[in-house]
C-alpha positions as CSV (number, residue, x, y, z in Angstrom):
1,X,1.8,-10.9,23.7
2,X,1.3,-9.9,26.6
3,X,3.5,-7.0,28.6
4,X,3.0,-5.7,32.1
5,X,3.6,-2.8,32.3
6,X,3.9,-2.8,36.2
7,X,7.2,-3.5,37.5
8,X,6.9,-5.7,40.3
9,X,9.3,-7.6,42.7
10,X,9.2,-10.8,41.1
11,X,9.4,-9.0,37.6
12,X,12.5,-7.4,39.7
13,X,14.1,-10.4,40.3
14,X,14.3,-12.1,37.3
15,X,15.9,-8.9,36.0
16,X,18.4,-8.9,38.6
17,X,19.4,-12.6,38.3
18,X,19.3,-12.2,34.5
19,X,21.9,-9.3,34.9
20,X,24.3,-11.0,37.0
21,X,24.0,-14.2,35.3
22,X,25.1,-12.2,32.6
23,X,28.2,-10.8,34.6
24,X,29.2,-13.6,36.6
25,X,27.8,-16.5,35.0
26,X,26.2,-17.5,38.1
27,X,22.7,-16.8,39.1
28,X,21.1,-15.2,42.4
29,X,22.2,-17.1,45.7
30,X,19.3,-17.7,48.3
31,X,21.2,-15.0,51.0
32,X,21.7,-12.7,48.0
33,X,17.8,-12.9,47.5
34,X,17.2,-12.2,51.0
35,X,19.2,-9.0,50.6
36,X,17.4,-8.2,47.7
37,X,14.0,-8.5,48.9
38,X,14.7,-6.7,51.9
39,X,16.0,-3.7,49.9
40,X,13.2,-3.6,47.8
41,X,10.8,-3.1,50.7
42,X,12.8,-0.7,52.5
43,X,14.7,-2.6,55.2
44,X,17.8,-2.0,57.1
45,X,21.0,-4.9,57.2
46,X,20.0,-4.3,60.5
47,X,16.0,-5.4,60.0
48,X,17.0,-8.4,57.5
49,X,20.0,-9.8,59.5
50,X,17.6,-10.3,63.0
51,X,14.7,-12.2,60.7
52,X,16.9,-13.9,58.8
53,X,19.5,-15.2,61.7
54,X,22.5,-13.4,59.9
55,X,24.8,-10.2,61.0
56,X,24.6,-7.4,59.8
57,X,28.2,-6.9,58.9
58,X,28.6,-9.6,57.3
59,X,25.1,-9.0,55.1
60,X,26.2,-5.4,54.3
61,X,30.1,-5.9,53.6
62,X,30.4,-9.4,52.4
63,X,27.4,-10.2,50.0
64,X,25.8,-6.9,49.6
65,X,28.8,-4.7,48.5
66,X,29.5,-7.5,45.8
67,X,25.7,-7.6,45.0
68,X,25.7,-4.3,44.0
69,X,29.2,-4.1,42.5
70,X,28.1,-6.8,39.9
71,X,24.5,-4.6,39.5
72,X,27.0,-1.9,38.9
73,X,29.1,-3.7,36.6
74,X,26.4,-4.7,34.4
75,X,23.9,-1.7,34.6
76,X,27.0,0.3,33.8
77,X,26.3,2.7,36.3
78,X,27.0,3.5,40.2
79,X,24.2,1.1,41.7
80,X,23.5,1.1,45.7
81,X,20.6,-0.2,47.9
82,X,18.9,2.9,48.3
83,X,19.0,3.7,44.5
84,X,18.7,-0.1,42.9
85,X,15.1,0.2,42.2
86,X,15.0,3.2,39.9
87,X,17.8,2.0,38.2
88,X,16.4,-1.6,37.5
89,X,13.2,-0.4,36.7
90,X,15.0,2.0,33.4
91,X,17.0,-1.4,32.4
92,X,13.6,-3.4,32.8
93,X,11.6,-1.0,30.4
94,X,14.1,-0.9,28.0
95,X,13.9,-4.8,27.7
96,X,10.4,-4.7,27.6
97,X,10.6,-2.2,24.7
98,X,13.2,-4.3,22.9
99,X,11.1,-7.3,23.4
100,X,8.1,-5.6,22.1
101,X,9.8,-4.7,19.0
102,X,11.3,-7.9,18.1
103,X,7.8,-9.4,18.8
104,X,6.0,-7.0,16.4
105,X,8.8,-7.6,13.8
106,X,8.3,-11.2,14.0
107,X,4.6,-11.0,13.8
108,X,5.5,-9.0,10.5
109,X,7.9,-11.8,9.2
110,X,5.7,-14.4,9.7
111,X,3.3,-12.3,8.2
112,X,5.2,-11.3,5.1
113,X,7.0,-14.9,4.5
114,X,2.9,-16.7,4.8
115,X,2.3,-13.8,2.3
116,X,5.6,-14.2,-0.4
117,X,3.4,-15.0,-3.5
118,X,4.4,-13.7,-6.5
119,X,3.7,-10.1,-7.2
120,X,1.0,-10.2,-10.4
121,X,-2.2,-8.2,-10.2
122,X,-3.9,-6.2,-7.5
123,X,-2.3,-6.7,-4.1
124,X,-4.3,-8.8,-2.1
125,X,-6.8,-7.7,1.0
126,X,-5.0,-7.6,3.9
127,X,-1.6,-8.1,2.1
128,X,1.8,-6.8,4.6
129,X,2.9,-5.9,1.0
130,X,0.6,-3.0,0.4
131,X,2.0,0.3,0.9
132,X,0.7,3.1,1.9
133,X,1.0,7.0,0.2
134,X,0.9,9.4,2.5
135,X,-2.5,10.6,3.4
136,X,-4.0,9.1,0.5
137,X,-5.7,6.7,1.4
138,X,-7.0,8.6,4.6
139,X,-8.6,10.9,1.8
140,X,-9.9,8.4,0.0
141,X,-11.5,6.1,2.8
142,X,-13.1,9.8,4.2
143,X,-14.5,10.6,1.0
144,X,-16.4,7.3,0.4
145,X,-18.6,8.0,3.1
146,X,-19.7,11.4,1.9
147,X,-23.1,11.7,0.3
148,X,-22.7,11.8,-3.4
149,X,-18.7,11.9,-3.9
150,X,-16.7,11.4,-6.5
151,X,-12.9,10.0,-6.6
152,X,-10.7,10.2,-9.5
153,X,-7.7,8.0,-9.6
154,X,-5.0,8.4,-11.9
155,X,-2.2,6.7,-12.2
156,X,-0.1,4.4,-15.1
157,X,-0.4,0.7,-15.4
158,X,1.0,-1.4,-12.5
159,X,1.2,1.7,-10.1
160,X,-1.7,0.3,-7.9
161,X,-5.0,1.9,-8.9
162,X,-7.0,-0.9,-8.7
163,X,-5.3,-2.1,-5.3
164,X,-6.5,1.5,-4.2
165,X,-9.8,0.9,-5.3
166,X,-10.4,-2.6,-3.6
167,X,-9.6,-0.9,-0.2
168,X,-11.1,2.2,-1.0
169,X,-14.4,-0.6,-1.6
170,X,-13.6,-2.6,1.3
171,X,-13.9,0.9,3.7
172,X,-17.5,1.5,1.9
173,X,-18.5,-2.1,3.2
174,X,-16.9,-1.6,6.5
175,X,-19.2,1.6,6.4
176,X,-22.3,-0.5,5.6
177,X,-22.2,0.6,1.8
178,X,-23.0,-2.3,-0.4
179,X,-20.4,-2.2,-3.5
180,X,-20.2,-2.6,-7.2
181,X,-17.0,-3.5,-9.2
182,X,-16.4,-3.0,-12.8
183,X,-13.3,-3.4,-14.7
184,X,-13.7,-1.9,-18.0
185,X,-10.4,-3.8,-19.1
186,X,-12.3,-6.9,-19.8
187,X,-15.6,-5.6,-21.5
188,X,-16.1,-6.4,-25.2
189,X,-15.1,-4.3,-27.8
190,X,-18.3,-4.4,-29.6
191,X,-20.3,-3.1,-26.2
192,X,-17.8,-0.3,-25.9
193,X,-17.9,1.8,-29.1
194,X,-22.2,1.5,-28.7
195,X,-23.5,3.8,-26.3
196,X,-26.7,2.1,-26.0
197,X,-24.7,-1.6,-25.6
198,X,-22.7,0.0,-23.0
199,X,-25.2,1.4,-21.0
200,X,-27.5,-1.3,-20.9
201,X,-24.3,-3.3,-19.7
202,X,-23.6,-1.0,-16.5
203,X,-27.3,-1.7,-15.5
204,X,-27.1,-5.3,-16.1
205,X,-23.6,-5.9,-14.3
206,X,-24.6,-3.0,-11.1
207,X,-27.8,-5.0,-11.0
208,X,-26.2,-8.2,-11.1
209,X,-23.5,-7.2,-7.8
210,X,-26.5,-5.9,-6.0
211,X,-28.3,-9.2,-6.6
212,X,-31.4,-7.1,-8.0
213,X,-33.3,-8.6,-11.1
214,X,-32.9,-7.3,-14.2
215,X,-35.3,-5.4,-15.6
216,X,-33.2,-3.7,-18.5
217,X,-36.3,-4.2,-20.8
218,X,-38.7,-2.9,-18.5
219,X,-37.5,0.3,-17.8
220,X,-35.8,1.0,-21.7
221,X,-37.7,3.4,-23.7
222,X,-36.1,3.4,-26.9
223,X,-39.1,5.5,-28.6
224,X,-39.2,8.5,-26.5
225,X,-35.7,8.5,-24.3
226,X,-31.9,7.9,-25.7
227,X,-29.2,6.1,-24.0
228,X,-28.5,8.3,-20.8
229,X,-32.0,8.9,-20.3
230,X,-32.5,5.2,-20.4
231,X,-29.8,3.8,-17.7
232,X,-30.5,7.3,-15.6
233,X,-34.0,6.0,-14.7
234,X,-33.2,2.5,-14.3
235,X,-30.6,3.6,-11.7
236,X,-32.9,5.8,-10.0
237,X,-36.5,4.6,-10.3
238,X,-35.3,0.4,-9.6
239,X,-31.5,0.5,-8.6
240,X,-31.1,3.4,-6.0
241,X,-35.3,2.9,-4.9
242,X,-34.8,-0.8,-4.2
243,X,-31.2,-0.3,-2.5
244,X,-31.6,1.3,0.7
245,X,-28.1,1.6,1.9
246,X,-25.3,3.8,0.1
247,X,-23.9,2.0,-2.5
248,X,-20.0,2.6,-3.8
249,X,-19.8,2.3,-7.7
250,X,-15.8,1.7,-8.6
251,X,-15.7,1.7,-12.7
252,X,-11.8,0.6,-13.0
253,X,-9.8,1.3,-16.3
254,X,-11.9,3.7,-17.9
255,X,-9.2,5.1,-20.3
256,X,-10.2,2.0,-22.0
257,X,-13.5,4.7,-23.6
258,X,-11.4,7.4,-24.6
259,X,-10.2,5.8,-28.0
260,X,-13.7,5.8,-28.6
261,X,-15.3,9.3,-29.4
262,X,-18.7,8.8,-30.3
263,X,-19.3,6.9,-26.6
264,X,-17.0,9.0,-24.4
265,X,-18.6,12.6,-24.3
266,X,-22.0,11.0,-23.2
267,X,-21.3,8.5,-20.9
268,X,-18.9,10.7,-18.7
269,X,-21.7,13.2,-19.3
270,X,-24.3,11.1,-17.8
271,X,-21.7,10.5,-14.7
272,X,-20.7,14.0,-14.2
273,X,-24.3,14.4,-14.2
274,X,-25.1,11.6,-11.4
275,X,-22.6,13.3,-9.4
276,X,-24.5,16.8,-9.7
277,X,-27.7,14.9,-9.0
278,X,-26.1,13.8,-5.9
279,X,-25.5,17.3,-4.4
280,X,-29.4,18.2,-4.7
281,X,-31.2,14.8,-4.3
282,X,-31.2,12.3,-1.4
283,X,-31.2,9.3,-3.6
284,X,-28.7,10.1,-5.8
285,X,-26.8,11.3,-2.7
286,X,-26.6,7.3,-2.1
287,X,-24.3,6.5,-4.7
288,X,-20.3,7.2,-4.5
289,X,-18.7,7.4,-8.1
290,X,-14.9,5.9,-7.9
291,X,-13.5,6.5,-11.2
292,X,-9.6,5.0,-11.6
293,X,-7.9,5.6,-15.3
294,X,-4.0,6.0,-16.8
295,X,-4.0,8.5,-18.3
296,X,-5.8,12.0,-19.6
297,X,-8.6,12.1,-21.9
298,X,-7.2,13.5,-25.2
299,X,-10.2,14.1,-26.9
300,X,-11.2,17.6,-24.9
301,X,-14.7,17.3,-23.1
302,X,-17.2,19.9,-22.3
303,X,-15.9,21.6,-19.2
304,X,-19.7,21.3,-18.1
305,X,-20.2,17.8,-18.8
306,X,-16.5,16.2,-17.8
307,X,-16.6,14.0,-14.6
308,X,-12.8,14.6,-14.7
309,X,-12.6,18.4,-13.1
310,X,-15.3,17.4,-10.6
311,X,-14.7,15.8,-7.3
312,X,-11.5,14.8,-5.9
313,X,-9.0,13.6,-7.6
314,X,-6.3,10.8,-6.4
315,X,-2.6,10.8,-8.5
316,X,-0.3,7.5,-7.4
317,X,3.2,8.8,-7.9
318,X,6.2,6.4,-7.8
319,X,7.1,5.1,-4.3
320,X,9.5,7.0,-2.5
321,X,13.3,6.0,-1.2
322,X,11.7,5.5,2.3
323,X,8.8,3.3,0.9
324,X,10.9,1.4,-0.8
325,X,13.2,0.5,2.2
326,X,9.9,-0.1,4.3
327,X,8.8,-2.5,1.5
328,X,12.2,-4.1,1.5
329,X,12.4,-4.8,5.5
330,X,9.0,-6.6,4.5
331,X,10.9,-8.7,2.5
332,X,13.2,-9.2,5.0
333,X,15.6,-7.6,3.3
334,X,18.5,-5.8,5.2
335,X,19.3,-3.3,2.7
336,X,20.9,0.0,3.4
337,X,20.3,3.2,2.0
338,X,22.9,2.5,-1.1
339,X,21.2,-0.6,-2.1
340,X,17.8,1.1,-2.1
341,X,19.3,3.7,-4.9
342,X,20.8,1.4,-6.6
343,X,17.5,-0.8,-7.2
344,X,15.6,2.5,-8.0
345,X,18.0,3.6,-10.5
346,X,17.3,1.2,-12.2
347,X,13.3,1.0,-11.9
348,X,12.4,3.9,-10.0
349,X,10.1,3.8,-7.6
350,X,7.9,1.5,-9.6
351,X,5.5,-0.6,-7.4
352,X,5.2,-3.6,-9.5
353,X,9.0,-3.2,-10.9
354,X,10.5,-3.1,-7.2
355,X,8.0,-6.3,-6.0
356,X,9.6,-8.3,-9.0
357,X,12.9,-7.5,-8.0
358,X,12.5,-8.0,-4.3
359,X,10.3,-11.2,-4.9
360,X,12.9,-12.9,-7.0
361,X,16.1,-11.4,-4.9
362,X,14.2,-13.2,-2.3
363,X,13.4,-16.9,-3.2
364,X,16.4,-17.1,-5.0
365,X,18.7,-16.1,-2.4
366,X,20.1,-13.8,-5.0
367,X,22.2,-10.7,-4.0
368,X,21.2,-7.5,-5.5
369,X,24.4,-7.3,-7.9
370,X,23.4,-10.7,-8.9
371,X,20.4,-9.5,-10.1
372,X,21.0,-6.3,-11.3
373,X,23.8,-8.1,-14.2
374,X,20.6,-10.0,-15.7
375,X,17.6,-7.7,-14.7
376,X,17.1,-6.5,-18.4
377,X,18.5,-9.9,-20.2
378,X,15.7,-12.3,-22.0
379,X,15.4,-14.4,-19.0
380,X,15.4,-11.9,-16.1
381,X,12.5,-11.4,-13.7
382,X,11.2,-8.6,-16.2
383,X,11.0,-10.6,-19.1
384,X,6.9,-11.5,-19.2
385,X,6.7,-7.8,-18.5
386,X,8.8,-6.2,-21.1
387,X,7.7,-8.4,-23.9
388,X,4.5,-7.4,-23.1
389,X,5.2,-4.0,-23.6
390,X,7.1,-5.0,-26.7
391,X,4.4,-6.6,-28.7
392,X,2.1,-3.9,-27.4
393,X,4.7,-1.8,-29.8
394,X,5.3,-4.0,-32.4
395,X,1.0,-3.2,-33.2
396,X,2.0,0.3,-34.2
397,X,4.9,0.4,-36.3
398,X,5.1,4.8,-36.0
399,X,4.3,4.1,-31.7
400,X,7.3,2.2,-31.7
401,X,9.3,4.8,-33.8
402,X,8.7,7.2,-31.2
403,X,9.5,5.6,-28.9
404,X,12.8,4.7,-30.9
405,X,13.3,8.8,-30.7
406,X,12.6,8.8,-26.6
407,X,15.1,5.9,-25.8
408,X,17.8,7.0,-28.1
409,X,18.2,10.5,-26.8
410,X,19.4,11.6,-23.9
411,X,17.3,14.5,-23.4
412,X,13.8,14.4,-23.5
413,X,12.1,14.6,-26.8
414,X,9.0,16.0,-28.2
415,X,6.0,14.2,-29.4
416,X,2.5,15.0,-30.8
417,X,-0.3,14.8,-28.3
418,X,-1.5,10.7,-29.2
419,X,1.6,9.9,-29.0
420,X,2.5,10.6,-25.6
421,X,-1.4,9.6,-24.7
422,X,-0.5,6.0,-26.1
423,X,3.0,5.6,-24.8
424,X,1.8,7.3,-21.1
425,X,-1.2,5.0,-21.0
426,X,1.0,1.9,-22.2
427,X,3.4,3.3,-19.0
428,X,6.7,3.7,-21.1
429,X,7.2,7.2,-20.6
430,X,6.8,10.4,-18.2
431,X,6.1,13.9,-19.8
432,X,6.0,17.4,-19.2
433,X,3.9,18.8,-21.7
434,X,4.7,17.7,-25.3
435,X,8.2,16.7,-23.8
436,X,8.7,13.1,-23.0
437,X,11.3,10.5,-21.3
438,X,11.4,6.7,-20.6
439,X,9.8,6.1,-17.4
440,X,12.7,4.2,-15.9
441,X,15.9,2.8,-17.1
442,X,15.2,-0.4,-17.1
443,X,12.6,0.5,-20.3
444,X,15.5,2.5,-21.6
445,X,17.9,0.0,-21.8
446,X,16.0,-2.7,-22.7
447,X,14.3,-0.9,-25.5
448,X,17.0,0.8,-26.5
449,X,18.5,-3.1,-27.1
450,X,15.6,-4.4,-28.9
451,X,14.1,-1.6,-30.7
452,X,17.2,0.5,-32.2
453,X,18.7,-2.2,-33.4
């Protein structure tokens, strides 16, 4: 869309005939034009009356003084011939304005309504429904770039880490970084509890998203060198000496290692240790770590070896009130502030929780008290989700005691370290120290329901 922003005579006109139109009902008259035009470059009644064939008095009294009574009238403000053009000019910028916005919030309609998939996964690429945290992004997309970084993600299932991390990815390519992506949700449990299995995985899959050969065999030297030894050459005499550009490593769920201690203090050793390397030596300085996780490592690492109290570390919080509101005019929801509590009272400020709700709310032309009264019944929009968590419980008969304990009481209550580590990393509960609470009430109530009883 297009919007001069020079305000010219014919831009005047239209203006002028749209106001009185608007007052009158009737649109500019060809004598009334004359007048116009001859105000807006500055002549007398006298001037326009001898080119036109008209008097003067009759220009001045009979059609000017209601020309600029009905300008007055609809300007709402004192409006003459020497002052019309200022005055017009405000009116015609504020139209402008208006238009402008209404054009930008239909873009973002059209936008969001092509866009109204249901919310499951990683939000997409250019998706209208990503949100923004303040800032944290901009730290992220500036830290990519930086020889040899290291970002730390943290954040509970569904709160967007690995949305993060696909832009986070998507600014190293825009930056001519080739990327690598690695979701260590999906890997075998066999290949995770073997060091050697894992490692030799990482340089298959890296080598496989760089389109490189793999030469795992040729560079493994199970005689002399162990594990990190190993995949540490193969990155850096094949990997990072065939790769020229820099290349952005993301290795997404990672807390998926920390159940397993005889893997986890040496393969976040050998990263913490790439990342060192990367501060002294120009290959090394080519690869960008981006580590994304739920929760704390509970078996304590060597301070000197941890990649978790190196670089910079990223913690998603809960959306606030204000992102909320800005995700529900995406929607196209007109919701005022009220309605917006009322949602997060239930759900806090829970990414994936407030999608569902504003997804189904929605398509099914529901209003929000309509589905609010079966949000946490069998067949409400949180269903799939809750049963998950549920038969996630139902595997550890003393988890779901705890947890039992936490929904039951109104204050918080105190656990032993694994269990808050399990229950924070399934994304039931928030803690301060050894003192926990359900993440939202939705969890409460629902697991309060199923569980207690």
């Amino acid at each position: 869309m297009n919007l001069d922003t020079e305000f010219t005579w014919e831009k005047a006109q239209r203006t002028v005939d749209n106001l009185v139109f608007e007052q009158t009902g009737k649109h500019l008259s060809d004598i009334e034009i004359l007048i116009l035009r001859g105000a807006w470059d500055n002549q007398t009644y006298e001037e326009i009356a001898e080119a036109e064939g008209y008097t003067s008095n009759y220009l001045s009294k009979d059609v000017g003084n209601k020309l600029w009574a009905n300008l007055s009238a609809a300007l709402q403000e004192k409006v003459s011939k020497k002052n019309f053009q200022a005055a017009l000019q405000r009116k015609w910028r504020i139209q402008t304005q208006d238009s402008l916005i209404q054009y930008q919030t239909q873009i973002l309609e059209s936008l969001a309504t092509e866009n109204l998939t249901f919310p499951e996964g990683s939000v997409a690429l250019g998706s209208p429904f990503y949100i923004e945290r303040s800032l944290i992004e901009s730290v992220c997309y500036q830290t990519v770039i930086k020889p040899g970084s290291l970002i730390r993600i943290k954040a509970v299932k569904w709160m967007g880490k690995t949305s993060l991390v696909n832009r986070i990815l998507e600014q190293g390519r825009v930056s001519a970084h080739q990327t690598v992506y690695l979701d260590f949700g999906c890997v075998e449990r066999s290949i995770l509890q073997d060091l050697d299995k894992l490692l030799r995985w990482l340089c298959v899959m890296v080598s496989r998203q760089l389109k490189l050969e793999n030469k795992v065999k040729d560079y493994w030297d199970i005689d002399i060198l162990g594990s990190n030894d190993n995949c540490t050459v193969y990155f850096e005499e094949y990997i990072l000496a065939e790769i020229t550009s820099e290349i952005a490593l993301a290795l997404d769920n990672i807390d998926r290692l920390f159940s397993y201690e005889e893997v986890i203090e040496d393969f976040f050793g050998m990263l913490r240790s790439w990342h060192e390397k990367g501060k002294i030596y120009h290959c090394w300085a080519k690869l960008k770590l981006i580590l994304a996780h739920s929760t704390e490592v509970y078996i304590p690492l060597d301070i000197n070896q941890s990649p978790f109290n190196a670089g910079v570390p990223i913690l998603l919080e809960e959306l606030t009130a204000s992102q909320v509101e800005t995700l529900a005019s995406l929607y196209q929801l007109n919701w005022d502030r009220s309605q917006i509590t009322k949602l997060m009272d239930l759900v806090g400020g829970h990414p994936y929780l407030v999608r569902l709700a504003m997804y189904q709310i929605k398509t099914q032309n529901l209003t929000l008290k309509q589905f609010l009264q079966k949000a946490v019944s069998e067949t409400g929009i949180y269903s799939n989700p809750l049963r998950r968590l549920l038969n996630i419980l139902k595997q550890s008969p003393e988890l779901s005691s705890a947890f039992v304990q936490v929904v039951k009481s109104v204050e918080p209550v105190p656990l032993d370290s694994l269990q808050i580590y399990k229950l924070h990393s399934i994304g039931l509960v928030q803690h301060q120290k050894n003192l926990v609470s359900p993440r939202c009430k939705l969890y409460r109530d629902y697991f309060k329901r199923i569980l207690a009883t």
